[in-house]
N, CA, C and O atoms as a GROMACS GRO file, in nm:
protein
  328
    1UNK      N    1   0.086  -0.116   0.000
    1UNK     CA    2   0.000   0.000   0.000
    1UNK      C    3   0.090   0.122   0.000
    1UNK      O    4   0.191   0.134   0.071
    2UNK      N    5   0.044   0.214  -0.088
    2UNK     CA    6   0.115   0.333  -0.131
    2UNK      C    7   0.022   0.453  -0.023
    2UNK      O    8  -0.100   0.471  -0.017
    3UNK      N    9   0.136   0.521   0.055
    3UNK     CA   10   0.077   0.626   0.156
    3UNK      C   11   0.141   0.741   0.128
    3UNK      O   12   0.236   0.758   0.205
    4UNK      N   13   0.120   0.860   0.016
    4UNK     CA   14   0.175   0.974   0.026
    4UNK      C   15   0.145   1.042   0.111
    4UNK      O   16   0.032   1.050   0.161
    5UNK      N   17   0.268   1.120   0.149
    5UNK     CA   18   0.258   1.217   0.258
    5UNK      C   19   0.218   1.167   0.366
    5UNK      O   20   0.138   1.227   0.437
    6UNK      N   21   0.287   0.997   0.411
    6UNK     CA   22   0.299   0.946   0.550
    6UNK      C   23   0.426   0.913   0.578
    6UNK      O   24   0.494   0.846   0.501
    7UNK      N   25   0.448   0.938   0.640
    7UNK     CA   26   0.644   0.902   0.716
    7UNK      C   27   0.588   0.734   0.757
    7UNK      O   28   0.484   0.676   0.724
    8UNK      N   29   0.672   0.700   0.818
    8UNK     CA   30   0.705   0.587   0.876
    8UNK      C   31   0.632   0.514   0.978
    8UNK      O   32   0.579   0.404   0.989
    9UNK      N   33   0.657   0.670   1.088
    9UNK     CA   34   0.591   0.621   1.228
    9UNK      C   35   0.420   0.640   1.176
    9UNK      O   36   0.345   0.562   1.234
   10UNK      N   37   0.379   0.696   1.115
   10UNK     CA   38   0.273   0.732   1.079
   10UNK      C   39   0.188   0.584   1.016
   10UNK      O   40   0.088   0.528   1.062
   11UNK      N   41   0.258   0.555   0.913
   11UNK     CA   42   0.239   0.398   0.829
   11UNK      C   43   0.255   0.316   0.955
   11UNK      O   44   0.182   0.217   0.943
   12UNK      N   45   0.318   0.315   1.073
   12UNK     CA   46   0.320   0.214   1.180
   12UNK      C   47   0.193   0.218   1.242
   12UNK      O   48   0.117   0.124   1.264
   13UNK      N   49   0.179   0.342   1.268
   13UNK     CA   50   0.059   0.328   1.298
   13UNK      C   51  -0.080   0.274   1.240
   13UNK      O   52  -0.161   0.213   1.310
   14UNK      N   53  -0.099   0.301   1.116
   14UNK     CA   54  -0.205   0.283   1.046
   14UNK      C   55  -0.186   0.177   1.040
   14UNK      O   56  -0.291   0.119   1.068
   15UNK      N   57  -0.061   0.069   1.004
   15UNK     CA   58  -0.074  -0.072   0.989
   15UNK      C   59  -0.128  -0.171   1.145
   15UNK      O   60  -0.220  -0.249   1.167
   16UNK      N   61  -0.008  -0.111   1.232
   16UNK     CA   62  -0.106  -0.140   1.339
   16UNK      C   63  -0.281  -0.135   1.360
   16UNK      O   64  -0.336  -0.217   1.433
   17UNK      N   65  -0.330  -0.066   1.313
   17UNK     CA   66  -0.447  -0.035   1.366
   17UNK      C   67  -0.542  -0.100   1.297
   17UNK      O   68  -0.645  -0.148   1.344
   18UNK      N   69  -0.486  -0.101   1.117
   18UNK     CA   70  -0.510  -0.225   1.102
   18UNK      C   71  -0.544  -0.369   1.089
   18UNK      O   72  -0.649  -0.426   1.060
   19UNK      N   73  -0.400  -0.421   1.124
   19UNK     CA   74  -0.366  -0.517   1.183
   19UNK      C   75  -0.499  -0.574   1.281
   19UNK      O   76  -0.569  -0.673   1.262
   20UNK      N   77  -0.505  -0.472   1.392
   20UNK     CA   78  -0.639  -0.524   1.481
   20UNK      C   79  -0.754  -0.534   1.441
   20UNK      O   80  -0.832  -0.624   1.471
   21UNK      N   81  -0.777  -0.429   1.360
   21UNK     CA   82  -0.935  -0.436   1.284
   21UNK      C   83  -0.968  -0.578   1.206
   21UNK      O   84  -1.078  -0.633   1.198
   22UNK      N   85  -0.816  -0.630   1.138
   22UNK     CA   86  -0.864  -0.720   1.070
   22UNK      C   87  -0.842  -0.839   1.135
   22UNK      O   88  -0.876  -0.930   1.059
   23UNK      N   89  -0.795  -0.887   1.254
   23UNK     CA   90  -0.757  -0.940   1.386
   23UNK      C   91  -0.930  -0.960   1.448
   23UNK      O   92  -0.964  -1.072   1.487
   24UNK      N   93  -1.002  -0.872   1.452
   24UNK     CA   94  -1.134  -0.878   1.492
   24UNK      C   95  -1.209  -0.874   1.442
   24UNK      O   96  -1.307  -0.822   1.495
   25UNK      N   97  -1.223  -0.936   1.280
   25UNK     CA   98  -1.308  -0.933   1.247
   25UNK      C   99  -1.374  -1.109   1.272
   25UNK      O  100  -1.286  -1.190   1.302
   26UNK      N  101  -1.499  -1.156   1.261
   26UNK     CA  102  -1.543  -1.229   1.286
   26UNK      C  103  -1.611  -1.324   1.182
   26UNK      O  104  -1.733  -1.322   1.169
   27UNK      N  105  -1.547  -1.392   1.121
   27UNK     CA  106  -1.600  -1.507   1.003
   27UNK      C  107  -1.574  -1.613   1.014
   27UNK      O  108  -1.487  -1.669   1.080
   28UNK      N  109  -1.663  -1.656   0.935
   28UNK     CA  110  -1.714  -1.823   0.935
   28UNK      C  111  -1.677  -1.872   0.819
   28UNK      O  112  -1.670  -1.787   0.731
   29UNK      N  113  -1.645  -2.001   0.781
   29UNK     CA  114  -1.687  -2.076   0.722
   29UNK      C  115  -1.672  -2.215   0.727
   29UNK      O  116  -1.575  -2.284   0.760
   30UNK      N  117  -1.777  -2.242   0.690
   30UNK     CA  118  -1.903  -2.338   0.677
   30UNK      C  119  -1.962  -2.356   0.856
   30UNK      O  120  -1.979  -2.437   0.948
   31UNK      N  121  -1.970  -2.264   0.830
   31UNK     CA  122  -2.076  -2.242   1.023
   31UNK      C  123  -1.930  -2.237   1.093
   31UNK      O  124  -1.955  -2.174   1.196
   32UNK      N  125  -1.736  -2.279   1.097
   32UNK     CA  126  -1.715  -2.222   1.150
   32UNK      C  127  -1.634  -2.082   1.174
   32UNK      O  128  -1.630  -1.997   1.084
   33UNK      N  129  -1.567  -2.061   1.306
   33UNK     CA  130  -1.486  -1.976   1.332
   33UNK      C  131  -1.388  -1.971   1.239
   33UNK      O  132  -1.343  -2.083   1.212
   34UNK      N  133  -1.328  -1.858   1.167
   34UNK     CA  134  -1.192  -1.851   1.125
   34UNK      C  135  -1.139  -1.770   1.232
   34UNK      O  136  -1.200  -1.726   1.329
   35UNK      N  137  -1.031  -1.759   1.205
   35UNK     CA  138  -0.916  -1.666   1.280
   35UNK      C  139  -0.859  -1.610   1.149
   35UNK      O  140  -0.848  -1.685   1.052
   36UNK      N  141  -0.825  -1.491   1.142
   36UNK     CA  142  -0.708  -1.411   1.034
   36UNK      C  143  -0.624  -1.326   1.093
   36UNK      O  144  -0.637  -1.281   1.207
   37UNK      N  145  -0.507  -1.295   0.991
   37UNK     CA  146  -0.414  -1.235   1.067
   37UNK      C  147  -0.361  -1.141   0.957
   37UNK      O  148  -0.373  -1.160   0.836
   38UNK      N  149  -0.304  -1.040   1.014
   38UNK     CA  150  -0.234  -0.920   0.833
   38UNK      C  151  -0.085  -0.922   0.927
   38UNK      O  152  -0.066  -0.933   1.048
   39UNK      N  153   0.012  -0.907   0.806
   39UNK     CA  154   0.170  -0.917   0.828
   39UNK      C  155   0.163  -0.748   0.680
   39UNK      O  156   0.105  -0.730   0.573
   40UNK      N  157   0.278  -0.654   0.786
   40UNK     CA  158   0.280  -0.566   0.689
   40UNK      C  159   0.460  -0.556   0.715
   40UNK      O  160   0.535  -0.586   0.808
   41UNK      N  161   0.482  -0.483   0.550
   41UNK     CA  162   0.621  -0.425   0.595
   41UNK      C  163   0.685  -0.264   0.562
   41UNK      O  164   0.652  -0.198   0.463
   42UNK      N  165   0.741  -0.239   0.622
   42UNK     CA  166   0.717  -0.059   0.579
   42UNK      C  167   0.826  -0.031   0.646
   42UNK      O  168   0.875  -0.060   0.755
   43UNK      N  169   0.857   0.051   0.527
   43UNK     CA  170   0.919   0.146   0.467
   43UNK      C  171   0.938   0.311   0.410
   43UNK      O  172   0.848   0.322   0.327
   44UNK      N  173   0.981   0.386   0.414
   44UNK     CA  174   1.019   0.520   0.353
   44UNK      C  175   1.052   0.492   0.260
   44UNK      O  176   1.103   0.382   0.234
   45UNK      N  177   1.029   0.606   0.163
   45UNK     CA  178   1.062   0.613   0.015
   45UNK      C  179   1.234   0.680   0.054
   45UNK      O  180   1.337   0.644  -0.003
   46UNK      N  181   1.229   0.742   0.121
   46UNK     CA  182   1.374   0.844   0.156
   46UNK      C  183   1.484   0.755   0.048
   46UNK      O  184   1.478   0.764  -0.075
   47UNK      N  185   1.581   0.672   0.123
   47UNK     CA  186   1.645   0.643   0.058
   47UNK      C  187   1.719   0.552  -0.023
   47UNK      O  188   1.838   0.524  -0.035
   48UNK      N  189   1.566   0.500  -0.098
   48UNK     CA  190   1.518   0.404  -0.190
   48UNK      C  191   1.611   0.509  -0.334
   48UNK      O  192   1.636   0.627  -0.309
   49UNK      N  193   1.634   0.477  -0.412
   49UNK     CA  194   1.673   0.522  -0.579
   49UNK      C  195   1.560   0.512  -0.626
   49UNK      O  196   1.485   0.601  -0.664
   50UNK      N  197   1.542   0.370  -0.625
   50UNK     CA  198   1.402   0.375  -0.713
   50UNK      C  199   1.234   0.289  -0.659
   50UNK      O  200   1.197   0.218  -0.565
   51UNK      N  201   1.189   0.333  -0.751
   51UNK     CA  202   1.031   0.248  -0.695
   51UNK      C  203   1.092   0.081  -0.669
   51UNK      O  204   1.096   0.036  -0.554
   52UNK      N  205   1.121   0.028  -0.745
   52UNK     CA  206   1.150  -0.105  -0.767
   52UNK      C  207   1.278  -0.125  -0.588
   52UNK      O  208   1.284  -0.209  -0.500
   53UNK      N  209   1.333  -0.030  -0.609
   53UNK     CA  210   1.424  -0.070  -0.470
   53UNK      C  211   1.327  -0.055  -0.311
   53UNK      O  212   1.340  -0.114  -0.204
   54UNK      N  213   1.231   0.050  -0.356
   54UNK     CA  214   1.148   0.080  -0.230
   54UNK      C  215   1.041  -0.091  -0.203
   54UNK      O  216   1.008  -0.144  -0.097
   55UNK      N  217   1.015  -0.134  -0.354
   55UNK     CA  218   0.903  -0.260  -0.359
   55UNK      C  219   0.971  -0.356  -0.280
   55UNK      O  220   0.926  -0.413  -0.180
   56UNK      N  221   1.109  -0.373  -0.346
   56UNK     CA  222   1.215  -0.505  -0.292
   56UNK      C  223   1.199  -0.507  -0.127
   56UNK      O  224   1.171  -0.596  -0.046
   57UNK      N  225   1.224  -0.395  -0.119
   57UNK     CA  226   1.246  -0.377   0.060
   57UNK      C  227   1.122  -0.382   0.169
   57UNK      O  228   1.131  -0.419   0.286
   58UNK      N  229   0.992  -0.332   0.095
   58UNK     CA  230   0.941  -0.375   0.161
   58UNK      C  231   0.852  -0.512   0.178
   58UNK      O  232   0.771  -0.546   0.264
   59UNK      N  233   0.897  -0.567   0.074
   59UNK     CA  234   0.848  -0.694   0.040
   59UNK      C  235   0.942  -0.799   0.172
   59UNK      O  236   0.894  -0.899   0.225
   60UNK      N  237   1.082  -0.741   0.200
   60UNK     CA  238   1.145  -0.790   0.247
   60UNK      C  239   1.088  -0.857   0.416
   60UNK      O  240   1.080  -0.962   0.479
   61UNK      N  241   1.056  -0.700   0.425
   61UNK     CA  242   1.018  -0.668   0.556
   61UNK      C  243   0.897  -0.737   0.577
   61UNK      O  244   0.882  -0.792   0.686
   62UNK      N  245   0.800  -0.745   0.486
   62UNK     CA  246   0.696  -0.810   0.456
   62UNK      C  247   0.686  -0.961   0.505
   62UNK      O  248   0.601  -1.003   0.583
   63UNK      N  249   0.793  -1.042   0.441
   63UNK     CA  250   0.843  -1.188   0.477
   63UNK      C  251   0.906  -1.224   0.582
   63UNK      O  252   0.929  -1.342   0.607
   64UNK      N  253   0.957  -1.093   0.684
   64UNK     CA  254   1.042  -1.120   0.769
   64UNK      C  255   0.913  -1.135   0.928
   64UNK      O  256   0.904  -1.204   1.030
   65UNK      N  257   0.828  -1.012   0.855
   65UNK     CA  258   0.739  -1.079   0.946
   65UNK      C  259   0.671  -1.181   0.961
   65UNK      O  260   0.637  -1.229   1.069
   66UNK      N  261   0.637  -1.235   0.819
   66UNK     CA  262   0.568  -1.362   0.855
   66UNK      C  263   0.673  -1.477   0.913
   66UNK      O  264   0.629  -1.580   0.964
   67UNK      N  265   0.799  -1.455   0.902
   67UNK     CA  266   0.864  -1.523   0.978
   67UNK      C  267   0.878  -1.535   1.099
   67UNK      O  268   0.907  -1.631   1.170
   68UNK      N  269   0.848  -1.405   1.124
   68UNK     CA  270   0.895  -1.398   1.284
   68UNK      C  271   0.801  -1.448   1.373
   68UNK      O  272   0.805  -1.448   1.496
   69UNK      N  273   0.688  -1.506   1.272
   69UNK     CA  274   0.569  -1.552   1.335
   69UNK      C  275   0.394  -1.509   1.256
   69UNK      O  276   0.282  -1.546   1.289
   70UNK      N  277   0.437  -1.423   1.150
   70UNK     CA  278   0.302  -1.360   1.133
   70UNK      C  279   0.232  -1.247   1.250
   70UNK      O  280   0.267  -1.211   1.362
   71UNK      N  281   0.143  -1.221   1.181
   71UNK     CA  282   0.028  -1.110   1.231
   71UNK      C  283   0.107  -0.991   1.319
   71UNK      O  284   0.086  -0.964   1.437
   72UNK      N  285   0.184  -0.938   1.246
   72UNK     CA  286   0.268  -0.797   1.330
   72UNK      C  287   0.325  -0.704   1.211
   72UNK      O  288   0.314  -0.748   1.096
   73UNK      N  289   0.381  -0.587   1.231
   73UNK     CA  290   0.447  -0.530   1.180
   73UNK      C  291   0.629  -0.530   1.162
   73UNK      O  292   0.705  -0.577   1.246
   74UNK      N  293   0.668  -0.475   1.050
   74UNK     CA  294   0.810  -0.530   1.068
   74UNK      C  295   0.856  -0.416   0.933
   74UNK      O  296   0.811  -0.402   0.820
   75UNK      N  297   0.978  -0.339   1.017
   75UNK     CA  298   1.016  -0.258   0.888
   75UNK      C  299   1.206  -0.193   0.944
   75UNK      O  300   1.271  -0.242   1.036
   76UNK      N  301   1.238  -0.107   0.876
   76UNK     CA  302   1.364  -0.085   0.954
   76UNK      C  303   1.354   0.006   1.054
   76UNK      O  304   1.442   0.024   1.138
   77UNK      N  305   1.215   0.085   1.050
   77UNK     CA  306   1.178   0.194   1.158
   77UNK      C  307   1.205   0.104   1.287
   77UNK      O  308   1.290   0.131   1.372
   78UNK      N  309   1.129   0.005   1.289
   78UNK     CA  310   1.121  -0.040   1.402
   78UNK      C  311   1.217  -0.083   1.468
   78UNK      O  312   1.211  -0.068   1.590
   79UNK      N  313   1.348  -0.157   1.405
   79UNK     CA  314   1.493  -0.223   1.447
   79UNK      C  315   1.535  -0.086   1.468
   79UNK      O  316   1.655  -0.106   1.449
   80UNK      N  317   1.529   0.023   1.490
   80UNK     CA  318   1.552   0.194   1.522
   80UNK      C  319   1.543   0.195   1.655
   80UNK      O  320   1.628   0.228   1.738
   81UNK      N  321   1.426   0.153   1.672
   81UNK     CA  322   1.364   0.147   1.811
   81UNK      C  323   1.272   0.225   1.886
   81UNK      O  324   1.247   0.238   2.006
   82UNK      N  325   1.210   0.293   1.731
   82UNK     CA  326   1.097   0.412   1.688
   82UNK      C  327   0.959   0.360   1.707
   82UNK      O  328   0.861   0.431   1.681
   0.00000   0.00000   0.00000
């Protein structure tokens, strides 16, 4: 997801928030319970060269969360400690 004119901590947030909305949502199928989960990864355009280097990276970040377990956020803001 493309967020102009959002920084980082900003995209943390929104993914977080997110994250829970779609964490609570409540569906079924076939009569039962699912559970779902969203894995995001984010990034600044800052100091990317290009679109394609900004995609790579956050794709990165993307996979690192589902590694780390799924359903969280994961980007370089955060290894900052932002």
């Amino acid at each position: 997801m493309a967020l102009p004119e959002t920084d980082a901590k900003q995209a943390l947030i929104l993914a977080e928030r997110l994250r829970g909305q779609i964490g609570a949502l409540q569906l079924k199928k076939s009569g039962q319970p699912i559970k779902i989960s969203a894995s995001f990864g984010i990034v600044e355009l800052g100091d990317h060269a290009t679109l394609e280097a900004l995609i790579d990276e956050s794709d990165q970040w993307l996979y690192a969360a589902k590694k780390a377990g799924r359903n969280q956020v994961c980007g370089a803001l955060l290894m900052q400690g932002v």
